[in-house]
N, C-alpha and C positions, 0 to 999 in steps of 0.2 A: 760776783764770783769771789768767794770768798783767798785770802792768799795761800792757802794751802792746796786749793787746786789751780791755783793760776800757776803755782809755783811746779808742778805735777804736767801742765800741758806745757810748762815753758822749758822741763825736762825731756820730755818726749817728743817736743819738736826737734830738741839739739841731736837727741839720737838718732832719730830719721834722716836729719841731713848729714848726720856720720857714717850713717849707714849705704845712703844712696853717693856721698862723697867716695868712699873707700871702695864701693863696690865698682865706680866707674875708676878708679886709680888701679885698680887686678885686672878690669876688662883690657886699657889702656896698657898693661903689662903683658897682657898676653897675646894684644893684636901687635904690639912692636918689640916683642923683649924675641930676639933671634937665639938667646943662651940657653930655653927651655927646650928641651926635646919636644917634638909636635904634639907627644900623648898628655905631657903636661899644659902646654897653651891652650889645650882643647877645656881641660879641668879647670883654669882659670878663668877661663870665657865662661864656662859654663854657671861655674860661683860667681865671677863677678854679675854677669844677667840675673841669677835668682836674686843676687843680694839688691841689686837695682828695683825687681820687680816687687819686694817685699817692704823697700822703702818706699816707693809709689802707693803699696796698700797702704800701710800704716798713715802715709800724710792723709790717703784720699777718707779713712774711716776717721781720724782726727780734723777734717774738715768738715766730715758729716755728722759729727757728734758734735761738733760750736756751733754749726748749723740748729742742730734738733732742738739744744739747749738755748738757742737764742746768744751766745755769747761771744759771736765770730764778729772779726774788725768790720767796722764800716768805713 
């Protein structure tokens, strides 16, 4: 693999886990933060899960594309 795309998946790994980091830090905010009104905790729970659920895509299709390509750690 050449360093141009090593450098490309080692970016888009670090997004992912910023992505799934941040989104469990809102869920986290919205199941104990008492200062939101309940209509707003609802809306953070509900961002924080899709943004969780979309970092879980993204790792699982970046694991299936090192997979395809033969280039995943052993």
């Amino acid at each position: 693999m050449s360093n141009v795309n090593q450098l490309t998946v080692t970016q888009r790994s670090w997004i992912t886990s910023r992505i799934g980091w941040l989104s469990l830090c809102i869920i986290a905010a919205a199941w104990g933060n008492r200062l939101l009104p309940s209509e707003w905790q609802n809306v953070w729970g509900i961002v924080g899960a899709f943004g969780l659920a979309a970092a879980l895509g993204l790792a699982s299709i970046a694991t299936a594309r090192q997979r395809g390509t033969g280039t995943g750690r052993n």
